[in-house]
N, C-alpha and C positions, 0 to 999 in steps of 0.2 A: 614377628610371625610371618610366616609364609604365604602367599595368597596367590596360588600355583593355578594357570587358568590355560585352556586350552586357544591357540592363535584360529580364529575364524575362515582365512583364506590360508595357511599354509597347514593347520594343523599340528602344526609344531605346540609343546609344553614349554611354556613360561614362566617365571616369576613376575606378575606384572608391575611389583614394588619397585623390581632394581631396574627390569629395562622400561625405556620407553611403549608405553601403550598408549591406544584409542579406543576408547569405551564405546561399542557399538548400539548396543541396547541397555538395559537393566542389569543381566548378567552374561552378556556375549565381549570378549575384547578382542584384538585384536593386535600385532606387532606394527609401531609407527610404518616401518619401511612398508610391511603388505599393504598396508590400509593407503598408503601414497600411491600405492604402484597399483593398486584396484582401482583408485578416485580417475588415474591418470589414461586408464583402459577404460572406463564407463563411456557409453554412450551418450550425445547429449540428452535425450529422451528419460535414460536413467539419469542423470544429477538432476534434470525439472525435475523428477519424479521423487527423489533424495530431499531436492529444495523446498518443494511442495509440502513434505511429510513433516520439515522437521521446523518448518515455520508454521503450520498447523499445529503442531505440536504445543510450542513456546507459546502461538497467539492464546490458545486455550487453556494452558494450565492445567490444573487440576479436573476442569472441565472439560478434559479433552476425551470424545467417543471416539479413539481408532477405528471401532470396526463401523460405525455406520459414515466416519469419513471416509473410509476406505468404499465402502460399499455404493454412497453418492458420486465417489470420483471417478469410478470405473462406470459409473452410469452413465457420468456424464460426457467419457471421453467418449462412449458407445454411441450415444442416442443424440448429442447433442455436438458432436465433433469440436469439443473441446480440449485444449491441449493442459497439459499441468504447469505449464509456463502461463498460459492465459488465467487458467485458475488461481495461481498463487498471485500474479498481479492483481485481479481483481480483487482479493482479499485484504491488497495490499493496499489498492485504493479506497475500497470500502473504508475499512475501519482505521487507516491511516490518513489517509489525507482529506477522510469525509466526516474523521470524528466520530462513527458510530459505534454506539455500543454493542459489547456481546453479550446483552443478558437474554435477550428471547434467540441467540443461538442454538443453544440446548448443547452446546460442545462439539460444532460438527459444524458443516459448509452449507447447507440449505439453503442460504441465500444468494449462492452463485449463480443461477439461472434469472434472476431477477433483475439484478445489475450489469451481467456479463456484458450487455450490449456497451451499458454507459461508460462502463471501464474501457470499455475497448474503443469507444468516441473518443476518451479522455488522453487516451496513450495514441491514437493516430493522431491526434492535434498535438501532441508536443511532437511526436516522430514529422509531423509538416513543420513545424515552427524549427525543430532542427536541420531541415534541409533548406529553408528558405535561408536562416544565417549560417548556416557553415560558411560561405563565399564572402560573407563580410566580413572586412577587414576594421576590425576594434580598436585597432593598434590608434589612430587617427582621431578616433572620435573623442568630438568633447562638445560639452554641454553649453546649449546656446544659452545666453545672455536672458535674465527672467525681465520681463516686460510688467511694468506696470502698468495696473489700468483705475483710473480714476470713473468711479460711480457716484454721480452726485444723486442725493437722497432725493426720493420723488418729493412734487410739490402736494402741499395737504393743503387738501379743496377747504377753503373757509368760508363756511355756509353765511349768505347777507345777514343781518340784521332784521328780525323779524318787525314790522309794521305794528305790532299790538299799542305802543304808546298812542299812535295817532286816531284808532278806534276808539280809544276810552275818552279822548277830548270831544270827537264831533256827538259824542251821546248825553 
C-alpha cells in the first residue's frame, strides 16, 4: 500500500515507505536530506527551542499539555529572561538528577520558576569545577597509600564498691 505524503520543507510528493523519511509530527513528514539540511541551517536559539519541546514532550507522556507548555515558556522567556536552554536543563536537573516526581505537574513546566535559580547554582558549580581541572594533568596521578589508624576503645569508668556491707555491721 501506498502511504503518498507531502515533503514539509520542499514540498515535493513522496512515497514515504520507499524513501527515506523523518516524521515531523503526528501526520507532517518530511525527506531525510531536507530535514538535514533544515536542522543544519537552524538557529541555535531554534534547536534550544526544538530541544526544549521535544524533551518536554517524552518527559511527559501521555500527560503532555502542549499548549499550556507552550504558553508557560513564552512567558517565561518574556517576563522572567529565561532561555529554553536554561529551561530544559532545569527540567533536567529537577527531575533527573533530583529524583522528583511528575505527579502534581499536571503535564506542563510550572515548576521552572521555582527551582530555576537552584539549577542554575548546580550547572555554575560544575562549569567552576571544570575550569579549575581542565589544567590538570591526570595522566600522573595516583592514589596515595591508605593509612591506618589505630583507635583504642575508651576506658569504661568502673564505678568503687559501694560501702553498704560496712553500715549493716556497725548497727
Amino acid at each position: 500500500m501506498s502511504h503518498r505524503v507531502k515533503c514539509l520543507y520542499c514540498g515535493e510528493q513522496f512515497d514515504r515507505d520507499i524513501e527515506p523519511t523523518k516524521q515531523i509530527s503526528a501526520r507532517r513528514y518530511a525527506h531525510m536530506k531536507c530535514w538535514e539540511n533544515h536542522v543544519a541551517n537552524m538557529s541555535q536559539e531554534e534547536r534550544d527551542i526544538e530541544a526544549f519541546y521535544d524533551y518536554t514532550k517524552k518527559l511527559f507522556g501521555e500527560d503532555y499539555n502542549y499548549i499550556l507548555t507552550k504558553k508557560l515558556a513564552e512567558r517565561y522567556v518574556k517576563e522572567n529572561n529565561y532561555t529554553y536552554s536554561g529551561m530544559l536543563k532545569t527540567l533536567k536537573w529537577y527531575y533527573e538528577k533530583e529524583g522528583n516526581s511528575l505527579d502534581k505537574s499536571n503535564g506542563s513546566i510550572g515548576i521552572i520558576p521555582y527551582v530555576y535559580k537552584q539549577a542554575l547554582n548546580y550547572y555554575y558549580a560544575l562549569y567552576q569545577a571544570q575550569l579549575v581541572n581542565q589544567e590538570k594533568d591526570i595522566s600522573n596521578f595516583t592514589i596515595s597509600k591508605e593509612k591506618v589508624v589505630e583507635i583504642e576503645s575508651p576506658r569504661v569508668y568502673v564505678r568503687p564498691p559501694h560501702m553498704w556491707l560496712e553500715e549493716e555491721d556497725n548497727e
